[in-house]
C-alpha positions as CSV (number, residue, x, y, z in Angstrom):
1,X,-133.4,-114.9,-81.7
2,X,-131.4,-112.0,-81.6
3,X,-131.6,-109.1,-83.9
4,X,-130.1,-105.1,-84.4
5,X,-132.3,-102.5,-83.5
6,X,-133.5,-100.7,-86.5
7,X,-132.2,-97.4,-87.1
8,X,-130.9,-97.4,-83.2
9,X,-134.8,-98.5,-81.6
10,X,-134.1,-100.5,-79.6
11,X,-137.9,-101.3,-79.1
12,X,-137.7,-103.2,-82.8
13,X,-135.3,-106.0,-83.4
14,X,-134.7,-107.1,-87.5
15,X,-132.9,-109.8,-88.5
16,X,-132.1,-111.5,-91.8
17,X,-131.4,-115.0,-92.1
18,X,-131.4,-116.2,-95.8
19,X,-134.1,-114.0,-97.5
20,X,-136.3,-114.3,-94.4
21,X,-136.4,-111.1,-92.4
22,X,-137.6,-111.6,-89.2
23,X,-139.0,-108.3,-87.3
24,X,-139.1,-108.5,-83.4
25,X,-140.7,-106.4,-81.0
26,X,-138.8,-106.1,-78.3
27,X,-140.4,-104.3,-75.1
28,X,-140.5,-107.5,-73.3
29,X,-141.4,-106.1,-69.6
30,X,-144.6,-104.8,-71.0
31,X,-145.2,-108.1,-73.1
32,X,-144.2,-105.4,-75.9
33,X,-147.1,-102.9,-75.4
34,X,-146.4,-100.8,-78.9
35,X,-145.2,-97.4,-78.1
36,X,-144.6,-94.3,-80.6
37,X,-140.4,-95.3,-81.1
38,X,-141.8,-99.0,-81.7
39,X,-144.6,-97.8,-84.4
40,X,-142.6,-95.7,-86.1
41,X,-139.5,-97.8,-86.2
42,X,-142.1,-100.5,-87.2
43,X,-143.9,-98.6,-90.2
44,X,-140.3,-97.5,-92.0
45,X,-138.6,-100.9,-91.9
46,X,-141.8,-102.2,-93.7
47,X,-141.4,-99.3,-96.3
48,X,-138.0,-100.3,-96.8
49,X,-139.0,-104.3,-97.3
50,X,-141.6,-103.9,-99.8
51,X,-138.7,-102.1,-102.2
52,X,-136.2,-105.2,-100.9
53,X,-135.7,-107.7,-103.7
54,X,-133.8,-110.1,-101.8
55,X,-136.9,-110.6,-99.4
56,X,-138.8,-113.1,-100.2
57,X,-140.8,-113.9,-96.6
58,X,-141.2,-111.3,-93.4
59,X,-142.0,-112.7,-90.0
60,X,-143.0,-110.5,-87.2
61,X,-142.5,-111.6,-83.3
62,X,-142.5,-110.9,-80.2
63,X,-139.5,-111.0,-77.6
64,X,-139.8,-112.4,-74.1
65,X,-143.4,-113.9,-73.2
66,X,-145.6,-111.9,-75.4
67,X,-146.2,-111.2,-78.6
68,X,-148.0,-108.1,-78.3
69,X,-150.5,-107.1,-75.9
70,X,-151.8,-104.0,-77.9
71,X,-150.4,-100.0,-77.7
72,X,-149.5,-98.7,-74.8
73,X,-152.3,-96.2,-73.7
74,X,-149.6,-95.5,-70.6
75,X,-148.4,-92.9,-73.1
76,X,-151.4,-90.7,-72.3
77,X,-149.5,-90.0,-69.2
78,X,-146.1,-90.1,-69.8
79,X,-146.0,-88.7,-73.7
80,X,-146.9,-85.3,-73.8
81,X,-147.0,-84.6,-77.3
82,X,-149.0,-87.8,-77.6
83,X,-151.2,-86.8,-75.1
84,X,-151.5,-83.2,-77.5
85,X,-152.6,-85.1,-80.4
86,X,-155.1,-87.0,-78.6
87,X,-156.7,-83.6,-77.5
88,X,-158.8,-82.9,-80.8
89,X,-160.8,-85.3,-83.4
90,X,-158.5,-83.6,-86.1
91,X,-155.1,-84.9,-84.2
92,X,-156.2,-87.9,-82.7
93,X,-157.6,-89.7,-86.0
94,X,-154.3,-88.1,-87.9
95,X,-152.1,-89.6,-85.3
96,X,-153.8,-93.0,-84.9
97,X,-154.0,-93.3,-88.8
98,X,-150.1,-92.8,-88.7
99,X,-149.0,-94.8,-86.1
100,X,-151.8,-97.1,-85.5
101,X,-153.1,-97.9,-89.2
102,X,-150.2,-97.2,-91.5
103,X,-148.1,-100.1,-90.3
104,X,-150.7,-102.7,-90.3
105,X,-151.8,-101.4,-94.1
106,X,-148.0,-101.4,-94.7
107,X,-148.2,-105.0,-93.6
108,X,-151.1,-106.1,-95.2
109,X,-150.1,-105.1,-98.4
110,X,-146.7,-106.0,-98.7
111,X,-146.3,-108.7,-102.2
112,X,-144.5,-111.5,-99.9
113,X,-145.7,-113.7,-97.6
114,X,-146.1,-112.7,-94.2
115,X,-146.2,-114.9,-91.0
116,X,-146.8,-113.6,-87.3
117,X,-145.0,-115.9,-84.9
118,X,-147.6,-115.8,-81.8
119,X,-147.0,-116.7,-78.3
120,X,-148.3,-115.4,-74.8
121,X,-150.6,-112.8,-75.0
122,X,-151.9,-111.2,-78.7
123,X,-154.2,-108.4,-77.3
124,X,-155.9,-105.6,-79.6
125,X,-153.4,-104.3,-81.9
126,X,-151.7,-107.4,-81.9
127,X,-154.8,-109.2,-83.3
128,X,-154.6,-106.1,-85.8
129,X,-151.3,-107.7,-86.8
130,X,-152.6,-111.2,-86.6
131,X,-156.0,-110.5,-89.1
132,X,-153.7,-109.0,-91.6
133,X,-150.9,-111.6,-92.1
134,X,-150.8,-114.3,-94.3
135,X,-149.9,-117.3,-91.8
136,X,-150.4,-117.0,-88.1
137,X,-148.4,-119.8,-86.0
138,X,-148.8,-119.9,-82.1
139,X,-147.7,-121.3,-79.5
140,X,-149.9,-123.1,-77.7
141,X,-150.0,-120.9,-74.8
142,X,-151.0,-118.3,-77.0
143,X,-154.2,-116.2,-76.3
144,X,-156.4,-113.8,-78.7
145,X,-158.4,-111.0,-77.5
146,X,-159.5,-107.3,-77.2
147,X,-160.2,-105.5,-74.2
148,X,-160.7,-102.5,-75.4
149,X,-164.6,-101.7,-75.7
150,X,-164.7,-102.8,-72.5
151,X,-161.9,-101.8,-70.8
152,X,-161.5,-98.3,-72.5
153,X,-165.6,-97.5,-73.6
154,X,-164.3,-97.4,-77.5
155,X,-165.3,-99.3,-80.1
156,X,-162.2,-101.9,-80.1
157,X,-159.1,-101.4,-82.1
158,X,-158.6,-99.3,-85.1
159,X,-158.3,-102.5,-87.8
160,X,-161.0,-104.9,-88.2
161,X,-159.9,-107.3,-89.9
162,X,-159.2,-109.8,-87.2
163,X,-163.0,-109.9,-86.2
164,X,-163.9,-110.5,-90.1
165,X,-161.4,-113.7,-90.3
166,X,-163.0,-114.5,-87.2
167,X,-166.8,-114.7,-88.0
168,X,-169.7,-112.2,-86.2
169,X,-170.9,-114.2,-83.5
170,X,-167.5,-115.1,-82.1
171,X,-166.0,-111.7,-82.8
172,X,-168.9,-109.7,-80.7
173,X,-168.2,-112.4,-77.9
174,X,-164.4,-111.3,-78.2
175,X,-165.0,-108.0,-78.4
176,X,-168.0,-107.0,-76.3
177,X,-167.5,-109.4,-73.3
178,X,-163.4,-109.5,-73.6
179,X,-164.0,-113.7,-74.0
180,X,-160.7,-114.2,-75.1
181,X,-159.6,-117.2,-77.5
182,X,-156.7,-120.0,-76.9
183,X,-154.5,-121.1,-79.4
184,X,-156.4,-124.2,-80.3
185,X,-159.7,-122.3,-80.2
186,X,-158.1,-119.9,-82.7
187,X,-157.0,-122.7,-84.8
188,X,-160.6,-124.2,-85.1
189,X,-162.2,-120.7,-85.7
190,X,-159.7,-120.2,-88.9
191,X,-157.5,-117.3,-87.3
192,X,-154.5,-119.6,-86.5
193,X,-152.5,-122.2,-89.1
194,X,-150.7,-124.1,-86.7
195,X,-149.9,-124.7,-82.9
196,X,-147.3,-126.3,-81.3
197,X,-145.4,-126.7,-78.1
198,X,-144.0,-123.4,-77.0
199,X,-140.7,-125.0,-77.6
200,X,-140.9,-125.6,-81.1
201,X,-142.3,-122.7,-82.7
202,X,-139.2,-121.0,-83.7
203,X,-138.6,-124.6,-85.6
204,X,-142.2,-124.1,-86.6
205,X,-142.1,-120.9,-88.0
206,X,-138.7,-121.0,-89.5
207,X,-139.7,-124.5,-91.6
208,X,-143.3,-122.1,-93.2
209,X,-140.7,-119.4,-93.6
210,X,-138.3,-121.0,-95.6
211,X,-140.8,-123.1,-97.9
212,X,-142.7,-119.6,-98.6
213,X,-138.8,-118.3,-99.3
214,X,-138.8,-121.1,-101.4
215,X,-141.8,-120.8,-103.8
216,X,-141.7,-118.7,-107.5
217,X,-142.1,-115.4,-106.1
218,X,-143.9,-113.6,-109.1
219,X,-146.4,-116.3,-109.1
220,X,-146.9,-115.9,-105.3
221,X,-147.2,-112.2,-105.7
222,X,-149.5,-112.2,-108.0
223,X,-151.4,-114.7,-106.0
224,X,-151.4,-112.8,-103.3
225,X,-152.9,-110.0,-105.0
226,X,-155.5,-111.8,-106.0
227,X,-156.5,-113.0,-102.6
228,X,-156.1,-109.1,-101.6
229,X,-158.7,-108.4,-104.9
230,X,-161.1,-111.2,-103.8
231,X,-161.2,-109.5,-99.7
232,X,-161.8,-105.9,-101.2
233,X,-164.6,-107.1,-103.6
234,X,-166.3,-108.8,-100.4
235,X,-165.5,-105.5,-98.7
236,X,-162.7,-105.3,-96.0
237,X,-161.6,-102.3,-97.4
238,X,-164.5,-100.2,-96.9
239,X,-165.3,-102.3,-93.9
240,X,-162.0,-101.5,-92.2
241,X,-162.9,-97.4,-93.2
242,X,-166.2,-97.3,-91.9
243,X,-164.9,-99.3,-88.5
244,X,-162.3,-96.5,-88.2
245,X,-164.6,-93.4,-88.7
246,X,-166.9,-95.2,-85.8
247,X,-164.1,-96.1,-83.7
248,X,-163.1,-92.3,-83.9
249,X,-166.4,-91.2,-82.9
250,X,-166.4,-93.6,-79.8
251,X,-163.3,-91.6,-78.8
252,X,-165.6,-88.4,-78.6
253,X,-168.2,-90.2,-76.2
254,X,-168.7,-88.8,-73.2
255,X,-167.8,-92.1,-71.6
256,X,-164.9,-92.8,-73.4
257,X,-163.4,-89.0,-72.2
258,X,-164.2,-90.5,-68.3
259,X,-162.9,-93.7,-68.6
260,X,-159.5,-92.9,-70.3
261,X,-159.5,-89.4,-67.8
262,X,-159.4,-91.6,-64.7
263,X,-157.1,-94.3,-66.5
264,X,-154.3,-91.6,-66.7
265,X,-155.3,-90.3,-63.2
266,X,-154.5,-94.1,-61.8
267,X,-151.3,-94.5,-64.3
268,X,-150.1,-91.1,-62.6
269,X,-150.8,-92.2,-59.1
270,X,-148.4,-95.3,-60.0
271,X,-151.7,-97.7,-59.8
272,X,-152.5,-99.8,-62.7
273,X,-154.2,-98.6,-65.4
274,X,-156.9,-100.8,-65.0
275,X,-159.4,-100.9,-62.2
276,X,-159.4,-103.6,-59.8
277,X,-162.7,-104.6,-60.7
278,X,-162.0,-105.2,-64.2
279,X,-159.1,-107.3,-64.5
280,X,-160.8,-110.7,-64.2
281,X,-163.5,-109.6,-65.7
């Protein structure tokens, strides 16, 4: 599927067909690694959706082979004004809030239904995107994980609300020993609705879409909301605060600081940003 860029990023594709909008990532040669232009692109369009009336379902995708496989920490190196911001607890928690937090709340909370649309990799804040959406249909090359305690000595992503879908014991083996999940195992642990054949999710996806498109839409709001209600009484709000005022503190680790200082060092030597060691592991 083909889409415009919103507001001329190219990074984010949006389409509407019917009163489905369908929102794309579209850095496919990084298997659409979230940057600032994508995040920011990303956070407005889903301001401007909540206020559209004549849309009734969002689903978000990926281009190419991937639907996300989480931010892309390369911007340490190559961003400098990112690389400012990440320079001081003050900065750093203001800018991940922003671009990190703020869409996924945005997501979460819009009234309509919301689908992800999941195939290839779905790596840290793509399972941010994942745990907050209504529907999740993969592919059945799909693959759910996060690398990032162990890859970047921080306490995982900044939303965590995949690992509550996903249950403790099974969360701290994705999390602390990067054991990734495959479509069907995401299905049986409750984080996945459907899989299918690579070749027919777009069928897939656009059949939920259009019977969500489909349904009274104050009575869907409304029980939406009360799903929303029932999570925050069981506490993923405060769970999600507390999980973000620990995973800034992680940042300020004397470990983290080496581990992310010799990632940029290898990412400015034109290496990969992750040690040959780790990448099977």
């Amino acid at each position: 599927m083909s889409g415009k860029g919103w507001n001329g990023a190219d990074s984010l594709l949006v389409t509407d067909r019917g009163s489905v909008r369908y929102i794309e990532f579209n850095r496919p040669e990084v298997h659409n690694a979230q940057n600032v232009a994508m995040l920011e692109a990303l956070d407005d369009v889903l301001r401007v959706t909540a206020q559209a009336k004549d849309v009734r379902a969002v689903v978000l995708g990926g281009v190419g082979k991937s639907f996300c496989s989480g931010h892309d920490l390369n911007q340490m190196a190559t961003n400098a004004e990112y690389r400012e911001n990440f320079s001081t607890v003050e900065t750093r928690s203001e800018q991940e809030m922003r671009l990190f937090v703020g869409p996924v709340e945005r997501f979460r909370n819009l009234q309509i239904p919301t689908i992800c649309r999941v195939q290839g990799h779905c790596l840290a804040a793509g399972v941010m995107f994942a745990g907050s959406a209504d529907f999740v249909v993969a592919a059945d090359n799909a693959s759910f994980g996060s690398p990032i305690l162990r890859h970047l000595a921080v306490n995982d992503a900044e939303v965590f609300t995949f690992a509550l879908r996903l249950g403790e014991r099974r969360a701290k083996q994705m999390i602390w020993l990067d054991d990734r999940l495959d479509a069907e195992d995401a299905k049986q642990a409750g984080v996945v609705n459907w899989v299918v054949p690579l070749d027919q999710l777009d069928a897939k996806v656009a059949e939920v879409a259009d019977k969500l498109a489909a349904a009274p839409p104050e009575a869907l709001a409304l029980s939406k909301a009360t799903f929303r209600f029932a999570a925050d009484r069981q506490g993923e709000s405060d769970i999600n605060r507390f999980h973000y005022m620990a995973h800034q503190l992680s940042h300020a680790t004397n470990e983290a600081a080496a581990t992310l200082t010799a990632r940029v060092e290898r990412v400015q030597r034109n290496e990969s940003p992750i040690p040959e060691a780790q990448r099977n592991n």
